[in-house]
N, C-alpha and C positions, 0 to 999 in steps of 0.2 A: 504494500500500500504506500502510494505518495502521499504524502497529507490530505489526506483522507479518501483518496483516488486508488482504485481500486487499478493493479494492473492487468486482470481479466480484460479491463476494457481496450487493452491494447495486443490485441492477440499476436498482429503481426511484426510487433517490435522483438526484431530477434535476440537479445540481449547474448545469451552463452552460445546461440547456435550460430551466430555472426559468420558469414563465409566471406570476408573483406575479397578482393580483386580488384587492387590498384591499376593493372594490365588491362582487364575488363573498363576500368573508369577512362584511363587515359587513349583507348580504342573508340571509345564510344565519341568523346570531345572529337577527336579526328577523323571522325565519318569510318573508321574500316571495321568497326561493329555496331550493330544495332539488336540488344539483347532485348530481351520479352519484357522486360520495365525497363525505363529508363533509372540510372545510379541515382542514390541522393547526392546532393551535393549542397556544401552551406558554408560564409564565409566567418561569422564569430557565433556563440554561442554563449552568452552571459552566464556568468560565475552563476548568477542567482537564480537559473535554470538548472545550470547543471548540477548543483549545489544539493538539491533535492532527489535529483533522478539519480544520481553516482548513489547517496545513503540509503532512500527510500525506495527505488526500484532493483539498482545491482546489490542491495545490502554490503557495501563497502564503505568503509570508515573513513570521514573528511577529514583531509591536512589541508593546514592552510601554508602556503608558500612561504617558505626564509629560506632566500637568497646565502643565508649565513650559516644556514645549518643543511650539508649533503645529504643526510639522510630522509630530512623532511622535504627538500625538496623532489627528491629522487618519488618521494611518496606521492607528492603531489602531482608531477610527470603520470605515475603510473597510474594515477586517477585519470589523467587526462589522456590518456590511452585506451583505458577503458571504456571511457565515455565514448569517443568516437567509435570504437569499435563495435560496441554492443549496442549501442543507434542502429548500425547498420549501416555505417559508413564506410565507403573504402577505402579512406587515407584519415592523417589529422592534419591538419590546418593548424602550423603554427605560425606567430610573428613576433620581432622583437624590435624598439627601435634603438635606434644609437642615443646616450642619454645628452638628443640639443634641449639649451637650453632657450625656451619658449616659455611666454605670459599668457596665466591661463585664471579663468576666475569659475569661483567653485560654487556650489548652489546645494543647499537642501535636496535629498532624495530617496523619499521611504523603500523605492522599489530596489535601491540597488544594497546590494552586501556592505558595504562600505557607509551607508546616510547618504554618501554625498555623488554629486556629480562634477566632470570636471569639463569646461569648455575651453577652448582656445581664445584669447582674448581677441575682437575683431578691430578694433579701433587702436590699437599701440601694440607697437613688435618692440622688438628687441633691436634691428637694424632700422637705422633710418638714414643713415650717413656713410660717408666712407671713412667715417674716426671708429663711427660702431664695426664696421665690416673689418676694421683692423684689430678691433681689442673681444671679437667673438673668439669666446674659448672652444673650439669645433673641437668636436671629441673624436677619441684616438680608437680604431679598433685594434683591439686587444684577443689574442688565444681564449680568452676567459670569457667574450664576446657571445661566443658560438657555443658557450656549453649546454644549455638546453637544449640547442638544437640536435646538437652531437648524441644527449642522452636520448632522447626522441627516436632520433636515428638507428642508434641502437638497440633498443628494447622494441620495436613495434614487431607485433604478432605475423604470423606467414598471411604471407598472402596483401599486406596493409602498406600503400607509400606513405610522403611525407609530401606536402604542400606548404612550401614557405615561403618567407616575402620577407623585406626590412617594416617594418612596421610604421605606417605610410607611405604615402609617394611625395615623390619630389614635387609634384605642385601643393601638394597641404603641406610641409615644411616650409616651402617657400613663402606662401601666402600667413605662415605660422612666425613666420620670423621678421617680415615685413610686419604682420597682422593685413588683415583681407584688405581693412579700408587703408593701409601706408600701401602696399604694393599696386592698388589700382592709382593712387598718386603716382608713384614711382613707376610705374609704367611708362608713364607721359614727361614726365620730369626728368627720372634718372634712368634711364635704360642700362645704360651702362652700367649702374650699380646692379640693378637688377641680375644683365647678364651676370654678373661677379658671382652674387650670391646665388646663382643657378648651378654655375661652375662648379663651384666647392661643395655645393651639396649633389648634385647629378658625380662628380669622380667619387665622392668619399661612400656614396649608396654603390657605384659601379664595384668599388673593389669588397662590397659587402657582400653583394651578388654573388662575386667571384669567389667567396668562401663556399657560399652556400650551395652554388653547382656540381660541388667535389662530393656532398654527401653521398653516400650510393644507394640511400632507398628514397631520394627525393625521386619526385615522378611528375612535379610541375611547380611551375612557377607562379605567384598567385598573387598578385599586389594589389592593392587598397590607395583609390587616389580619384577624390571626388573634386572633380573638375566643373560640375554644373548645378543646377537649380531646375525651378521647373519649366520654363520658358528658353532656359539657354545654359551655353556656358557659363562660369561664372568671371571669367576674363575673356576677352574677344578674341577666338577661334587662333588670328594671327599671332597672338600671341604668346596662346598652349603650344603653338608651331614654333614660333621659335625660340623660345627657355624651358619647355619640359619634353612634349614631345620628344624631339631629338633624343630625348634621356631614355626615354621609355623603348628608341628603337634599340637602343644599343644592349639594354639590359633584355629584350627580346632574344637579339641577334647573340648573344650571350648564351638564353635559353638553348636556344636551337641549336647552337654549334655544342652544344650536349647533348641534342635528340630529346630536352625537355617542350613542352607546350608552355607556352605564355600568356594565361590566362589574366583579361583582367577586372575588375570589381571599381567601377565608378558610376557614382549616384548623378540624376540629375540629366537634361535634356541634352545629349549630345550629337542631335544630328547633324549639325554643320562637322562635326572633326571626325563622321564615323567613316566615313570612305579613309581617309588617311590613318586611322586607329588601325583598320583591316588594312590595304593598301602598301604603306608607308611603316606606320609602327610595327605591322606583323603579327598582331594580335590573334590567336587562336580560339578562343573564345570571350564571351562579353560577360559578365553579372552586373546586377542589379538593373530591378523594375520596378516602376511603378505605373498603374495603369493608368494612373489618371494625366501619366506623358507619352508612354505609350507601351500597350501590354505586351508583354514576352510574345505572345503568339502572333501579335503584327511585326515586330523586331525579327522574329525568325522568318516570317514570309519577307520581308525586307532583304535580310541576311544572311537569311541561314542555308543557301548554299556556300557562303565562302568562312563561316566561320560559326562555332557554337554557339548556343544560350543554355545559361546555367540559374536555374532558379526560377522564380516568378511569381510567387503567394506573393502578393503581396502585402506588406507588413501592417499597413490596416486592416484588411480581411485577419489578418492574425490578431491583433491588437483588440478587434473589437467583435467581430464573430462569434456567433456560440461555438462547438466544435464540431459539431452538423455541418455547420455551414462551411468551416475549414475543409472539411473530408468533401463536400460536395466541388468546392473551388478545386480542391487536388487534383478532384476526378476529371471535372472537366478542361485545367491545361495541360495533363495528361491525355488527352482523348486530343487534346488538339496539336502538341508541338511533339508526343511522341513518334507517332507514326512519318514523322518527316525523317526522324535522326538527328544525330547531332545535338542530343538535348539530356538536363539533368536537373531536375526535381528538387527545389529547394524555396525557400523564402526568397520573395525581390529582393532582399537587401541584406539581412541578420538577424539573429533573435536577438533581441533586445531585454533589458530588464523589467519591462513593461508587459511582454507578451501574455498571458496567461498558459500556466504552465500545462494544463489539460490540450489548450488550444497546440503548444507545439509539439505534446504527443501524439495528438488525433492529426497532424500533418505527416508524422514520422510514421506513423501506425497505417494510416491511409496510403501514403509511396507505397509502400512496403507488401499491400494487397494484388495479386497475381492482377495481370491483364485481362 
C-alpha cells in the first residue's frame, strides 16, 4: 500500500518482474524497431514521488543523500536504481550540474520534500560587465565530478542503460548568469560579452560531455535546455543560432561519433528553430509537450519521419485529472503516435512535485497495459 493506495490497482506496474532493454529503447528512438508498446520514457521524477513509491510500493528503506558519507550515498544511488527499474523503465536518467554560481530566490512549498522551492533569479545575474566576466569563479571539473555517475554506471541491472546530461543546457546557464531580463539587454548592447560568456560555458559543458561519453552503459544523451514559452522562443530564433545552438551541435556531433543518440528535452514553442534542431543541430529525438502549443501527435505528423517524440501526457492532464482520465489520455496518444514508430510514452514534460501520486501511477500502470 502507498499511502493509503492500494497496489492491486496497479497491476501492470512490473516492479520485481522489470525486463529493462536499453537496446530495445534506443532501437525504437531510431526507427529500426517498432515493438508491441511503445518504451516509457521520462525526463525527472521528483524526490516527492519517488519518495513514496521506492518505501511504500518496493518496501525498501529511504536514504537521504550525503555527499559526505559513501555508504549512504551508495544507498541512495541504489534506490535510484530501483526506482527506475521497477517503473519499468529501460535506463535511469541521471544529471548533475557543474556547481556555477547563479542568483536564485527561494519560495514557500508544501509539495516538495525540502518546504521550499528554488527559482532562478530573472531580473539580476551575476554577469553584467566584462569586470564580472573577469572575477566569475567558473568551476573546475574534477575526477570527483563524475562519481555518481561512474557509481550509476556500475551497478545498473542486465539489461538497463544510462541516460545523462550536464545538468542544464547552455542557454539556461546563460540566461542564469546574465538572469533572462540582463541577457535580453545584452543581446543588443553587449554581444560580444554575450559571445564570451557563451564561450566559456559551451567548452567547459563540451569537455563535460566528453567525460560522460567514455561510460560504457550510457546509451544516450539526454539534455534539458528550455529555450521557449508559449508563443515562441524565449530569445529571437537568431540568436539561439548563434550562442547556443552551435553548442548543442557539437555536443550532438560528440554523441554520434560514439554511436550515442542525442536526445533533446526543451519546453516551450519552438517552431521557428525546429528544422535546424533536426537539420543542423542533429537532434535524434524531441521531448516535451504541451498541447495547448502543440500536441505530441501533430509534432510527430510534422516530424516524425526524420526524428522521434518522447513523451506527451501532458502535465496538466496529470496535474489535475482524476486517474481515469490519465489512463484514458495514455490510451488515446498511444493509439495515435504508436503505430507511426519512433515514439515513447511518457509525461510532456516531468513529474513534478505537484503531480498526484495515484495520477502518475495510473500513467505508468496504463503504458505498461499490452496493445
Amino acid at each position: 500500500m502507498v499511502n493509503g493506495l492500494h497496489a492491486g490497482l496497479y497491476p501492470h506496474i512490473p516492479l520485481a518482474k522489470a525486463r529493462p532493454d536499453a537496446g530495445r529503447f534506443v532501437e525504437t528512438i531510431l526507427g529500426a524497431a517498432h515493438p508491441d508498446r511503445p518504451p516509457m520514457v521520462e525526463y525527472l521524477v521528483d524526490e516527492a514521488l519517488r519518495r513514496p513509491i521506492v518505501t511504500g510500493l518496493m518496501g525498501r528503506a529511504w536514504v537521504d543523500m550525503d555527499p559526505q558519507n559513501a555508504a549512504t550515498e551508495a544507498a541512495y544511488l541504489d534506490n535510484f536504481i530501483a526506482f527506475w527499474q521497477q517503473m519499468g523503465y529501460d535506463f535511469v536518467r541521471y544529471e548533475e550540474s557543474l556547481p556555477f554560481v547563479e542568483r536564485e530566490v527561494v519560495g514557500n512549498d508544501a509539495t516538495q520534500v525540502s518546504g521550499q522551492r528554488h527559482w532562478r533569479d530573472l531580473h539580476q545575474g551575476v554577469i553584467r560587465s566584462w569586470d564580472d566576466l573577469e572575477r566569475y569563479p567558473w568551476p573546475e571539473i574534477q575526477p570527483s565530478t563524475f562519481r555518481r555517475y561512474a557509481y550509476l554506471n556500475d551497478h545498473l541491472p542486465e539489461g538497463m542503460g544510462l541516460l545523462v546530461c550536464h545538468g542544464g543546457g547552455i542557454y539556461e546557464h546563460l540566461a542564469a548568469l546574465f538572469s533572462y531580463e540582463g541577457l535580453c539587454y545584452a543581446l543588443y548592447d553587449q554581444p560580444d560579452l554575450v559571445r564570451a560568456v557563451a564561450e566559456r560555458l559551451g567548452e567547459l559543458m563540451l569537455r563535460f560531455y566528453e567525460h560522460l561519453v567514455e561510460l560504457d552503459r550510457v546509451v544516450a544523451i539526454f539534455p534539458g535546455d528550455d529555450m521557449g514559452f508559449r508563443t515562441a522562443t524565449l530569445i529571437p530564433p537568431a540568436a539561439l543560432r548563434a550562442y547556443t545552438l552551435p553548442w548543442h551541435r557539437r555536443y550532438a556531433a560528440l554523441a554520434h561519433a560514439h554511436d550515442l543518440p542525442y536526445l533533446l528535452h526543451s519546453c516551450g514553442n519552438l517552431t521557428e528553430i525546429m528544422d535546424v534542431l533536426i537539420d543542423d543541430v542533429g537532434i535524434d529525438a524531441k521531448h516535451s509537450f504541451e498541447d495547448a502549443i502543440v500536441p505530441v501527435w501533430e509534432m510527430q505528423a510534422r516530424y516524425g519521419d526524420r526524428i522521434a517524440m518522447l513523451g506527451g501526457l501532458d502535465v496538466d492532464i496529470l496535474a489535475r485529472q482524476s486517474p481515469e482520465g490519465v489512463r484514458q489520455r495514455v490510451r488515446d496518444i498511444i493509439a495515435r503516435c504508436h503505430p507511426r514508430g519512433r515514439f515513447c510514452i511518457g509525461s510532456g514534460n516531468s513529474i513534478p512535485s505537484y503531480v498526484p501520486l495515484e495520477n502518475y501511477l495510473a500513467m505508468i500502470d496504463e503504458a505498461q497495459r499490452p496493445i
